[in-house]
KOLDRENLO-468075 format. One record per residue (C-alpha): residue number from 1; residue in one letter; x, y, z. Coordinates in Angstrom, 3 decimals. Example, Ala and Ser with C-alpha at 12.3 -4.5 7.8 and 13.67 -1.06 7.14 Angstrom:
# KOLDRENLO-468075
@sevex=1 zavex=a c1=12.300 c2=-4.500 c3=7.800
@sevex=2 zavex=s c1=13.670 c2=-1.060 c3=7.140
//
This chain:
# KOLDRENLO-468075
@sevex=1 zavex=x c1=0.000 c2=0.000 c3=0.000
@sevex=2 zavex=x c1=0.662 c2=3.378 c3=-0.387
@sevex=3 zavex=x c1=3.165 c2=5.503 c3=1.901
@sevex=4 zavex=x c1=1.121 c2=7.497 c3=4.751
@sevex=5 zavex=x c1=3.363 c2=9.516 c3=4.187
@sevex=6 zavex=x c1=2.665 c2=10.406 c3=0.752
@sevex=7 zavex=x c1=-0.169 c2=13.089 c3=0.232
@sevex=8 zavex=x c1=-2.123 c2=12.105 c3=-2.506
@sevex=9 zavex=x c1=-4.830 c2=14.830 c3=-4.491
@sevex=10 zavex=x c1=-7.704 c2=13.941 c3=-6.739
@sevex=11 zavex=x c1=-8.523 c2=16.014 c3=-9.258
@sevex=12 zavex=x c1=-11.270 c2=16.097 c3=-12.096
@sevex=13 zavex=x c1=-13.542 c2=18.461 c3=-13.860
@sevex=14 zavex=x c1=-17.508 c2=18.141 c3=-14.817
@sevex=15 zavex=x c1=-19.596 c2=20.455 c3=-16.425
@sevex=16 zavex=x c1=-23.561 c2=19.246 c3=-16.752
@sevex=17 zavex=x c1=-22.857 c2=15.755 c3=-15.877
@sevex=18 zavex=x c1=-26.431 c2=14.642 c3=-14.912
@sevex=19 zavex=x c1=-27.270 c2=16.249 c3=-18.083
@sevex=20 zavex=x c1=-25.157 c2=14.589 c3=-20.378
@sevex=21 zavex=x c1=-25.274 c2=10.663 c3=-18.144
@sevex=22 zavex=x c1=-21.665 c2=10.885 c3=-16.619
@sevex=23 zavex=x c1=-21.253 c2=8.581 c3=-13.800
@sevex=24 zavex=x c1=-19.290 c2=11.225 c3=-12.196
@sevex=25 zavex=x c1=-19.923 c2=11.064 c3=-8.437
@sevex=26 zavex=x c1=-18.878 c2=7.115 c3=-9.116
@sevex=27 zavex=x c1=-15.818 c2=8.302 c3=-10.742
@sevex=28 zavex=x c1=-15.302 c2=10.471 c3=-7.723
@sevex=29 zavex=x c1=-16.426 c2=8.008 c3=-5.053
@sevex=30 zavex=x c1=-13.887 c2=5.461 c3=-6.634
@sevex=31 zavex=x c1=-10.612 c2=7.504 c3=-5.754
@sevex=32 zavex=x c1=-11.732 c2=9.187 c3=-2.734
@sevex=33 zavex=x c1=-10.173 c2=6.492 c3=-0.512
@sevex=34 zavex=x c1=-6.664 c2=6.921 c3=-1.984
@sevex=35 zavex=x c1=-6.825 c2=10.578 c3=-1.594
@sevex=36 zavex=x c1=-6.430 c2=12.861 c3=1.104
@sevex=37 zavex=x c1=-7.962 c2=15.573 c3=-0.909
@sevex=38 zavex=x c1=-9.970 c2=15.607 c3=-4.231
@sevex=39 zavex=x c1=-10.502 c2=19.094 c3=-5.844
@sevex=40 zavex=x c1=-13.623 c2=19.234 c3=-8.361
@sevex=41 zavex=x c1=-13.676 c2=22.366 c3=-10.615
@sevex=42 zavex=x c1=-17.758 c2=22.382 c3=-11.588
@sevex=43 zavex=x c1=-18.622 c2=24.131 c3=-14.659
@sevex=44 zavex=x c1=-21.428 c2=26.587 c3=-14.997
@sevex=45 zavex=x c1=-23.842 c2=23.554 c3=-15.276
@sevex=46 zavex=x c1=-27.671 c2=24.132 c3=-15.516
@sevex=47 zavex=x c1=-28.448 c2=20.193 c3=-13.953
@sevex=48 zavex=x c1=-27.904 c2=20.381 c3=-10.625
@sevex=49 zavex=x c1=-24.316 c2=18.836 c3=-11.198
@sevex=50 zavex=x c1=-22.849 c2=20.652 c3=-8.083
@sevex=51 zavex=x c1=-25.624 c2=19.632 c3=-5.731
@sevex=52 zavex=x c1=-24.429 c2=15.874 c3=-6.885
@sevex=53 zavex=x c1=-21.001 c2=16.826 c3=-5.719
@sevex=54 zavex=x c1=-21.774 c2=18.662 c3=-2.581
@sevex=55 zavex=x c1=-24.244 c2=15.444 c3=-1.669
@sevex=56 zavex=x c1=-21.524 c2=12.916 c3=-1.514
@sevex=57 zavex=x c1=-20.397 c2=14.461 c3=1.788
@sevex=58 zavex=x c1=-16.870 c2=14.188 c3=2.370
@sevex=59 zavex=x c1=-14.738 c2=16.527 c3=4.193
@sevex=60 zavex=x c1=-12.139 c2=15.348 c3=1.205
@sevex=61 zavex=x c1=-13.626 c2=17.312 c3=-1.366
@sevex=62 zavex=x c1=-12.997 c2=20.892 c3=-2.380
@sevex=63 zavex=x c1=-15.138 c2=22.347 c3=-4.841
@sevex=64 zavex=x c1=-14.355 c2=25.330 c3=-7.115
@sevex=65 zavex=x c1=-16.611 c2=26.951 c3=-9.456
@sevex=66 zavex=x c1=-15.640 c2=27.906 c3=-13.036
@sevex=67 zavex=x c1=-16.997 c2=29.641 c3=-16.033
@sevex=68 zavex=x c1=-15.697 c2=27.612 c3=-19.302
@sevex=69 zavex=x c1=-15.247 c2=29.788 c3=-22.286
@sevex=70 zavex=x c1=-17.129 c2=28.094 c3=-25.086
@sevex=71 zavex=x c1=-15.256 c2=30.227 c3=-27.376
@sevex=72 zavex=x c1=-12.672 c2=28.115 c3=-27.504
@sevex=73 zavex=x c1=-13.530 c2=25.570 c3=-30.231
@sevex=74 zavex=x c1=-10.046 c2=23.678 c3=-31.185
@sevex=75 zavex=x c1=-8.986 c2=20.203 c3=-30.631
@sevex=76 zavex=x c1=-11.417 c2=20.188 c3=-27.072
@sevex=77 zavex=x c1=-8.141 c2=22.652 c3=-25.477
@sevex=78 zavex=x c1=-11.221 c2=24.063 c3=-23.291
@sevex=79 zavex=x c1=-10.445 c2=20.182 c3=-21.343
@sevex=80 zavex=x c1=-7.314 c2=20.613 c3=-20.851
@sevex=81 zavex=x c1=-7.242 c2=24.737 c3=-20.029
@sevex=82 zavex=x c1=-10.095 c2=23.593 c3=-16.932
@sevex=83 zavex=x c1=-8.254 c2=21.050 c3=-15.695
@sevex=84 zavex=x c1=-4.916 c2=22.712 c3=-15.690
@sevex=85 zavex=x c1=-6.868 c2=25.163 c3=-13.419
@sevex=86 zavex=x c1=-8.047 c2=22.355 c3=-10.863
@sevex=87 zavex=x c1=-4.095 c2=20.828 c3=-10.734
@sevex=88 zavex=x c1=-3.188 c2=24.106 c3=-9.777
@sevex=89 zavex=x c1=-5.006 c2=24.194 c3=-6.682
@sevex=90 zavex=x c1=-3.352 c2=20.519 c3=-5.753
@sevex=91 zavex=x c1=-1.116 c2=20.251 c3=-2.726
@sevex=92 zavex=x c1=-0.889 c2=16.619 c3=-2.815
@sevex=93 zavex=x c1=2.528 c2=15.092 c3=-3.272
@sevex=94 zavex=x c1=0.931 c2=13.052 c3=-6.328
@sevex=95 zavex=x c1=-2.192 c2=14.263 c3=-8.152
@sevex=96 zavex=x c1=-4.597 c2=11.498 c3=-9.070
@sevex=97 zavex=x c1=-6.586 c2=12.940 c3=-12.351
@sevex=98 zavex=x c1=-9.457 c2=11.229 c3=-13.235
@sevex=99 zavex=x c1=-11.674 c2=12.123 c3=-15.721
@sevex=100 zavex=x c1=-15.507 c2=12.089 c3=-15.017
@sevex=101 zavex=x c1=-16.502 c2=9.229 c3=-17.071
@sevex=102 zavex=x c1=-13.310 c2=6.942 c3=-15.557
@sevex=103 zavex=x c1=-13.746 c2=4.590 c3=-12.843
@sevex=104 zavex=x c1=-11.325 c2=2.874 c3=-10.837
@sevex=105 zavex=x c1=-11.964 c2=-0.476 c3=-8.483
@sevex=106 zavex=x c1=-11.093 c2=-1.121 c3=-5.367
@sevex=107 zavex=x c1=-9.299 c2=-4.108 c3=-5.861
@sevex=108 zavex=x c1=-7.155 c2=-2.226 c3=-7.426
@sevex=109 zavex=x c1=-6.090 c2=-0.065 c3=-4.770
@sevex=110 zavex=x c1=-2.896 c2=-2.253 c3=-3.457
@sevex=111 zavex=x c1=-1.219 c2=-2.387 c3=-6.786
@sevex=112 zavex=x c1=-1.549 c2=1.920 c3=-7.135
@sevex=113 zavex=x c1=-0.740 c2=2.466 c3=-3.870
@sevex=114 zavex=x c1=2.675 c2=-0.037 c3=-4.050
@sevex=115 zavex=x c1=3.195 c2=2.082 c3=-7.624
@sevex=116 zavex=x c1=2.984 c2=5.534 c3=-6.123
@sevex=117 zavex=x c1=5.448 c2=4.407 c3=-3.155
@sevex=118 zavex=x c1=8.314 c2=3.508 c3=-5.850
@sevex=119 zavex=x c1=7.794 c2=5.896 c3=-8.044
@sevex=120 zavex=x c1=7.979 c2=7.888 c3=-4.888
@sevex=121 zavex=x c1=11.536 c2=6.977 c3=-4.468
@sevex=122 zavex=x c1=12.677 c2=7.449 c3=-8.361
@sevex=123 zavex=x c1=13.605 c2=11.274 c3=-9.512
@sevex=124 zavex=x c1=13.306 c2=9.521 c3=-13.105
@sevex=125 zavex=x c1=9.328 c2=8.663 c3=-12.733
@sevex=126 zavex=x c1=6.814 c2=11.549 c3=-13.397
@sevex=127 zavex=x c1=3.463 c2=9.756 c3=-13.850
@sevex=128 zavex=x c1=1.926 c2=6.199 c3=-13.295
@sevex=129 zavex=x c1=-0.208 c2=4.858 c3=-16.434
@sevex=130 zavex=x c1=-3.218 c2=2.894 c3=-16.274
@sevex=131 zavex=x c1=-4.590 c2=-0.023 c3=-18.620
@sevex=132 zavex=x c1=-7.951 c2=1.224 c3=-20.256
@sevex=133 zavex=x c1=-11.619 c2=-0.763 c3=-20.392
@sevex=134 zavex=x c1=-13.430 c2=1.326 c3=-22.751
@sevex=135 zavex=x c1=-16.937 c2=0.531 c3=-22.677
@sevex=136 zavex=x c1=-18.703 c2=0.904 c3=-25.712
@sevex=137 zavex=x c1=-22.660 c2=1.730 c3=-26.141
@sevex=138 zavex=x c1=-23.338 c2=-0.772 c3=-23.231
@sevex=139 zavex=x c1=-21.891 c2=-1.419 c3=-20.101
@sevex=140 zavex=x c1=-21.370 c2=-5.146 c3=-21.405
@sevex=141 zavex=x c1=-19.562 c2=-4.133 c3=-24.205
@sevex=142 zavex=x c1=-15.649 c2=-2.772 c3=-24.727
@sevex=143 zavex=x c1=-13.768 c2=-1.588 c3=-27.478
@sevex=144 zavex=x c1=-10.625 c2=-4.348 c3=-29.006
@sevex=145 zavex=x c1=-8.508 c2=-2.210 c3=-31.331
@sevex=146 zavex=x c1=-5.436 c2=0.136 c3=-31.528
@sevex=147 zavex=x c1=-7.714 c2=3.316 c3=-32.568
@sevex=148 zavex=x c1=-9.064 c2=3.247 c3=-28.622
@sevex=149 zavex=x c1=-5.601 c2=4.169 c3=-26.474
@sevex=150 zavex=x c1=-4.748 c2=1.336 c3=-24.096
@sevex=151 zavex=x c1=-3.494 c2=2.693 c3=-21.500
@sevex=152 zavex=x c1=-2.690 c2=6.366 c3=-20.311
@sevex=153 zavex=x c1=-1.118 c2=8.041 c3=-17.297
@sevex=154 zavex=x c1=-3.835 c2=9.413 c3=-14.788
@sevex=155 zavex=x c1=-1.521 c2=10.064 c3=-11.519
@sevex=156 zavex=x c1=1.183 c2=12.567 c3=-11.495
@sevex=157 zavex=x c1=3.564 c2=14.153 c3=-9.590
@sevex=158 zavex=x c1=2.698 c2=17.244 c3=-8.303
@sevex=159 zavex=x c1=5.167 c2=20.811 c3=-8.570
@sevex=160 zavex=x c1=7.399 c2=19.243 c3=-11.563
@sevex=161 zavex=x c1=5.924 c2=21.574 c3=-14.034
@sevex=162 zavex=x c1=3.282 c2=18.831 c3=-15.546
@sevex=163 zavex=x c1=0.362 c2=20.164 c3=-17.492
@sevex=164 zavex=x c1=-2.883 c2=18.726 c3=-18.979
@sevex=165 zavex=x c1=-2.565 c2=19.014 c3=-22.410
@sevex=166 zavex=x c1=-4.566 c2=18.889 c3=-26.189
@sevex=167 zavex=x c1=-7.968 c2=17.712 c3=-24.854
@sevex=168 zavex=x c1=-6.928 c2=16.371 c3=-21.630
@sevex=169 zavex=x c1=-5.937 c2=12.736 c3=-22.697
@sevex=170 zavex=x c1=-2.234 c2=13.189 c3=-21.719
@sevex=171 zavex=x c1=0.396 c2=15.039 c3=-19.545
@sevex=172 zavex=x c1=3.097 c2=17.278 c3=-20.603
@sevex=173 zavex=x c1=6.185 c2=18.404 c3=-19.274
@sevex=174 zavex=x c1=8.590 c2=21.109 c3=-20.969
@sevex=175 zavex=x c1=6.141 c2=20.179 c3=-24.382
@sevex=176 zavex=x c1=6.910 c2=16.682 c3=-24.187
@sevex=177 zavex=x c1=5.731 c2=13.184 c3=-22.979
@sevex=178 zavex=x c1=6.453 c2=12.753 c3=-19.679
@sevex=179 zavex=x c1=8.234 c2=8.903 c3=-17.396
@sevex=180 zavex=x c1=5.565 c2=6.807 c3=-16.423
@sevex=181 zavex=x c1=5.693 c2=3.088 c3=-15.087
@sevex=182 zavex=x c1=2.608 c2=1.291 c3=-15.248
@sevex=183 zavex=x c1=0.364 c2=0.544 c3=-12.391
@sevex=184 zavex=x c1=-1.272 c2=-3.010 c3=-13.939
@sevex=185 zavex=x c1=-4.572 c2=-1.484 c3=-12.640
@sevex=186 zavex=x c1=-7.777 c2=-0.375 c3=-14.399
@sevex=187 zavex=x c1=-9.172 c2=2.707 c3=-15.678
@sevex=188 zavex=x c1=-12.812 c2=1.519 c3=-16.731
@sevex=189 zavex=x c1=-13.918 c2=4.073 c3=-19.297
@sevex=190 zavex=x c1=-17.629 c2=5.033 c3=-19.562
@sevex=191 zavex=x c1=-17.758 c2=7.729 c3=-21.932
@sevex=192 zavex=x c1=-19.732 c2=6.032 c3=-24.864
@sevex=193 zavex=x c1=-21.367 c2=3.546 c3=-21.967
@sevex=194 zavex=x c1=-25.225 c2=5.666 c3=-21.333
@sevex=195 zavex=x c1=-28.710 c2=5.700 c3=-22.876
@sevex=196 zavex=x c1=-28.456 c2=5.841 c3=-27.274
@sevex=197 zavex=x c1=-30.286 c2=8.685 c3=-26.760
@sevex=198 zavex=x c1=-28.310 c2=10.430 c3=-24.148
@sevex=199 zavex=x c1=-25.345 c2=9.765 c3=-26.084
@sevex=200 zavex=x c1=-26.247 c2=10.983 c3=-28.995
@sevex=201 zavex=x c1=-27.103 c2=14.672 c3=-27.221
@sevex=202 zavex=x c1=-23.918 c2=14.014 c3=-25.565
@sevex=203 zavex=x c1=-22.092 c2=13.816 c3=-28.683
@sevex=204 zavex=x c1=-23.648 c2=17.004 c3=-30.792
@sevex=205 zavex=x c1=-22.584 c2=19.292 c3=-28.171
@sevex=206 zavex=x c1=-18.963 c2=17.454 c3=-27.425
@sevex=207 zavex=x c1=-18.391 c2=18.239 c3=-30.966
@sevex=208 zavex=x c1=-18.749 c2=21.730 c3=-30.274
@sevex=209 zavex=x c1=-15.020 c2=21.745 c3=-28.125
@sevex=210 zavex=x c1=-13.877 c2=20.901 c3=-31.291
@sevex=211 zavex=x c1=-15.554 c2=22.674 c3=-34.128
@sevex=212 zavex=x c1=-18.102 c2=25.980 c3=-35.130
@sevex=213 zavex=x c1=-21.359 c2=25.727 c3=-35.612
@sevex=214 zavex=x c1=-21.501 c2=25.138 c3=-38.951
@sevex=215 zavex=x c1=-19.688 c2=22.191 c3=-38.492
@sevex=216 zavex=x c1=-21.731 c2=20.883 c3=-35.167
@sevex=217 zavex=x c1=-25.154 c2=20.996 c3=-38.223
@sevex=218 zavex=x c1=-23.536 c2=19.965 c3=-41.250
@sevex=219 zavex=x c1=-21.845 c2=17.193 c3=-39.302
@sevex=220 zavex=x c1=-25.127 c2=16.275 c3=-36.817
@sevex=221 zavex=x c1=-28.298 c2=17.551 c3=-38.108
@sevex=222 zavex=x c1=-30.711 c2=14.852 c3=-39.409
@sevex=223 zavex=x c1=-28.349 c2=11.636 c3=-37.748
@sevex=224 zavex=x c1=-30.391 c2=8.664 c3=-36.249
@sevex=225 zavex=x c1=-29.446 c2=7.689 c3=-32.873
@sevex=226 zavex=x c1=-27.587 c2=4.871 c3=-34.663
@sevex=227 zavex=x c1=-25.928 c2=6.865 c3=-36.680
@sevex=228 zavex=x c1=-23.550 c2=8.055 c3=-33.778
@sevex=229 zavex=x c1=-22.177 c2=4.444 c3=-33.408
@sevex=230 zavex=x c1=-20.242 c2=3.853 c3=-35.960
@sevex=231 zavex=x c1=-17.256 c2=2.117 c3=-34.472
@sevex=232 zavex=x c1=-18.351 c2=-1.570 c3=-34.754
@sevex=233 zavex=x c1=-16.141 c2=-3.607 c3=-35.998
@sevex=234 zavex=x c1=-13.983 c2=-4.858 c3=-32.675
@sevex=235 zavex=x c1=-16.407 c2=-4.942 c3=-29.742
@sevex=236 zavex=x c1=-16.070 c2=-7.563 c3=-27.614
@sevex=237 zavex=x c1=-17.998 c2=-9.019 c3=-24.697
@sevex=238 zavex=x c1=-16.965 c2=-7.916 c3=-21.038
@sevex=239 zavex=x c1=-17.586 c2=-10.204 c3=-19.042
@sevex=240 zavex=x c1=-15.741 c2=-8.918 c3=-15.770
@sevex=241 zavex=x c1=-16.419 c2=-7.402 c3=-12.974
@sevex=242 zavex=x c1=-17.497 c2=-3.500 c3=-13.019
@sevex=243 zavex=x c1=-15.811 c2=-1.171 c3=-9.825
@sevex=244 zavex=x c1=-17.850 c2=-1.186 c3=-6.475
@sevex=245 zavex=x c1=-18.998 c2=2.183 c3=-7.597
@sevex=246 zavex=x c1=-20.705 c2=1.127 c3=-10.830
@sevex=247 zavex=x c1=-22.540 c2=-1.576 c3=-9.571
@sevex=248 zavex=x c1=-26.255 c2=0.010 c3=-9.523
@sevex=249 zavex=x c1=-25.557 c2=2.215 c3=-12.409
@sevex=250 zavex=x c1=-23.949 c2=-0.918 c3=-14.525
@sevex=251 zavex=x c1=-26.996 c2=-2.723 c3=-15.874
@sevex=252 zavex=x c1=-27.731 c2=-4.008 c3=-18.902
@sevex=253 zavex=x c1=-30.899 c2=-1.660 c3=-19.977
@sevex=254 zavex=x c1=-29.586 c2=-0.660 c3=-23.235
@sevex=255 zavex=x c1=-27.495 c2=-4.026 c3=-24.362
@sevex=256 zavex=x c1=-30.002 c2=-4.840 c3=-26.899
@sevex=257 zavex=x c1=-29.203 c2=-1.998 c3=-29.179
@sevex=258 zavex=x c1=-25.983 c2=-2.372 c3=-29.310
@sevex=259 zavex=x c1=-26.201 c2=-6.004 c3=-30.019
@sevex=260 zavex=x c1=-29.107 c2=-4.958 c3=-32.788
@sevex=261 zavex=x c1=-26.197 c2=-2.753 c3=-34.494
@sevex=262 zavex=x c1=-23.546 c2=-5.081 c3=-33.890
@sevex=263 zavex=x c1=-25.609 c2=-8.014 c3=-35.955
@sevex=264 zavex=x c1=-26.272 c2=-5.181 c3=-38.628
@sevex=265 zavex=x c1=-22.622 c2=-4.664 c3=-39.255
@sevex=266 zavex=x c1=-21.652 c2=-8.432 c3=-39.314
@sevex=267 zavex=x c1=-24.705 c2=-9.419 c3=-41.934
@sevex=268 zavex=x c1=-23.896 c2=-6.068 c3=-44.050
@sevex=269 zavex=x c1=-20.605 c2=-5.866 c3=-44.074
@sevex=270 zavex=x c1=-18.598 c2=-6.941 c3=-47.299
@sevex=271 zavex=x c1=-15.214 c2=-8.808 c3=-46.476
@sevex=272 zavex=x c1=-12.721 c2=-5.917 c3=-47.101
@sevex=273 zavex=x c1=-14.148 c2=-4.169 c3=-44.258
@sevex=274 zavex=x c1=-14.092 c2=-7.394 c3=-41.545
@sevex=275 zavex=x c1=-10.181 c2=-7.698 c3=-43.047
@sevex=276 zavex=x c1=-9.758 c2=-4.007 c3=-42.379
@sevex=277 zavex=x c1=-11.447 c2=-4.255 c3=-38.715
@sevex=278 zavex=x c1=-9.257 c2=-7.402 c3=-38.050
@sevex=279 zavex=x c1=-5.913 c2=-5.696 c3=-38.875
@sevex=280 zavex=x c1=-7.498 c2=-2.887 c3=-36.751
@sevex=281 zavex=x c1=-7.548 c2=-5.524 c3=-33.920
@sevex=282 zavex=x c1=-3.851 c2=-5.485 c3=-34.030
@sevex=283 zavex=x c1=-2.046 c2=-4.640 c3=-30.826
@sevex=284 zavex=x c1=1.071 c2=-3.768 c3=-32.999
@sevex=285 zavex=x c1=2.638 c2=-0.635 c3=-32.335
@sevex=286 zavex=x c1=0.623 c2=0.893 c3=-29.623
@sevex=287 zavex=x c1=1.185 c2=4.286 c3=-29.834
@sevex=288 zavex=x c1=1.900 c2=5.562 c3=-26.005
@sevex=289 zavex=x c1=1.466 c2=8.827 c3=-24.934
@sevex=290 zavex=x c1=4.096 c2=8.618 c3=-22.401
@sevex=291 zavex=x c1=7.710 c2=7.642 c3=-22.211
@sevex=292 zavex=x c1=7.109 c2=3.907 c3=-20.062
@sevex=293 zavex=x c1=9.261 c2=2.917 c3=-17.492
@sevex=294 zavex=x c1=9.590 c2=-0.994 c3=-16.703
@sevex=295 zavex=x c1=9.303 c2=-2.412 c3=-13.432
@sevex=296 zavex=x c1=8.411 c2=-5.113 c3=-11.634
@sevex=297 zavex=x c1=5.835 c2=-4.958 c3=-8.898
@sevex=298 zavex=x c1=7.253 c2=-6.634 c3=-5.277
//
C-alpha cells in the first residue's frame, strides 16, 4: 500500500454531468479512498451537477466553481485549459486525475498504492499509467482495437511543471511526454457507456469543443441515434467485474441496441471491411502517450 506519508490529491472536472449521463460522483467516489484531498472544478452547469457533488459528503472534497469559455472551439483545449486550473489548486505530493466518465476499483487499490510508493523513491518517474476498459454503447460491451488508447497516465507528480494538455488525454512536461511506469490497474472508461439517446445529445454538443457551428449541423443535423455508433467492428464481450462504484448504475438496460447494431454490421458488411477491422484488432505498435518505465511490482 501506499506511503502514509505520501499526500495524494484527486482532481477532475464536470460540467452538466447529470445532463449529459456521466457517472461522475462514481468516478469520484472510486478515488476518494486513496486521496487525502480531491478538488472538483464544476462548470457553470444548468443540472444540478454541483448539488451531486456537494451530496456525496466528504470533508475530502474541495469544490471550485468555473466559467468555461465556449469560445474556444479547437482540438477540445477548453479540457485541458479547466483542468490545468483544478491541478493548480493541488497540494498533494501526487495528483490522481481522473476524468468524469473513468472509474477505478477497489481491488485495485494495493497495486496503485505499491506504484505511487516507488515511483515515490525514483527522480526519473513523473506519472503512473493505467490499462484502459473502454466501454462501448453498453456497459457489457468494450472496445478491441489500436484506434481506442490502451493505456494512459492518470496520476502525477505534483510541482514538476506537468500540465494537462490537447484535450486532456495526456500530460506534458517542458512540451513533451512525460516517465511513467505502469500501475497493472484499471481505468474503466464510460464515456460512450449511457442511454443511445443520451449519447447521442452528448455527442452534438462534445463536438462543439472541437468545431463551429456550422460544423456541429452539417456534421449532426438529421443523424439517427444509430448513426452516432459507428465504431463496430472490434467490440467484444466484457464479461468482468465493473468497480464497487458502478454496480447500480452498470446494468444491462440498453445491451439490446448495441447487439441490434452489432448483428447489422456483421450481416452487411462486405469482407474488405471485416479484413480491415481485423488488422485494426492489431495490438502492434501501440502508440503511447508517455515515455514507459519498466518495473516489476514486489
Amino acid at each position: 500500500m501506499k506511503n502514509e506519508k505520501i499526500k495524494v490529491s484527486g482532481a477532475t472536472i464536470i460540467r452538466n454531468g447529470v445532463k449529459y449521463g456521466y457517472p461522475f460522483v462514481e468516478s469520484v467516489r472510486s478515488v476518494l479512498p486513496l486521496c487525502d484531498e480531491f478538488v472538483v472544478g464544476v462548470g457553470d452547469s444548468d443540472d444540478g451537477t454541483r448539488a451531486k457533488i456537494e451530496a456525496i459528503r466528504d470533508e475530502k472534497i474541495k469544490i471550485f466553481d468555473s466559467v468555461w469559455d465556449m469560445k474556444m472551439r479547437e482540438g477540445g483545449k477548453i479540457l485541458s485549459v479547466e483542468t490545468n486550473k483544478v491541478l493548480k489548486k493541488c497540494s498533494g505530493d501526487f495528483i490522481f486525475y481522473v476524468q468524469s466518465d473513468e472509474v477505478i476499483s477497489g481491488r485495485d487499490y494495493g497495486r496503485i498504492g505499491e506504484a505511487i510508493s516507488f515511483a515515490s523513491e525514483r527522480e526519473n518517474i513523473d506519472g503512473i499509467a493505467f490499462d484502459y476498459l473502454h466501454f462501448y454503447g453498453s456497459y457489457y460491451t468494450v472496445q478491441d482495437s489500436r484506434s481506442w488508447y490502451r493505456s494512459e497516465v492518470r496520476i502525477i507528480k505534483n510541482g514538476r511543471g506537468i500540465v494537462s494538455h490537447g484535450d486532456a488525454q495526456g500530460f506534458r512536461r517542458d512540451g513533451g511526454r512525460i516517465s511513467a511506469i505502469n500501475c497493472g490497474a484499471n481505468v474503466y472508461h464510460y464515456g460512450w457507456a449511457r442511454p443511445p439517446q443520451v449519447m447521442a445529445e452528448k455527442i452534438r454538443d462534445f463536438h462543439k469543443f472541437w468545431h463551429d457551428d456550422g460544423w456541429v449541423e452539417k456534421n449532426t443535423a438529421g443523424k439517427q441515434m444509430k448513426d452516432h455508433f459507428s465504431d463496430l467492428g472490434n467490440l467484444a464481450d466484457f464479461g468482468g467485474t465493473h468497480p464497487e462504484t458502478m454496480n447500480v448504475v452498470a446494468n444491462r438496460e440498453f445491451e439490446p441496441f448495441i447487439r441490434a447494431l452489432r448483428e447489422q454490421w456483421h450481416k452487411e458488411s462486405g469482407f474488405g471491411k471485416k479484413i480491415k477491422a481485423w488488422v485494426n484488432s492489431l495490438r502492434l505498435g501501440d502508440h503511447k502517450n508517455f515515455k514507459e518505465i519498466k518495473w516489476r511490482r514486489t
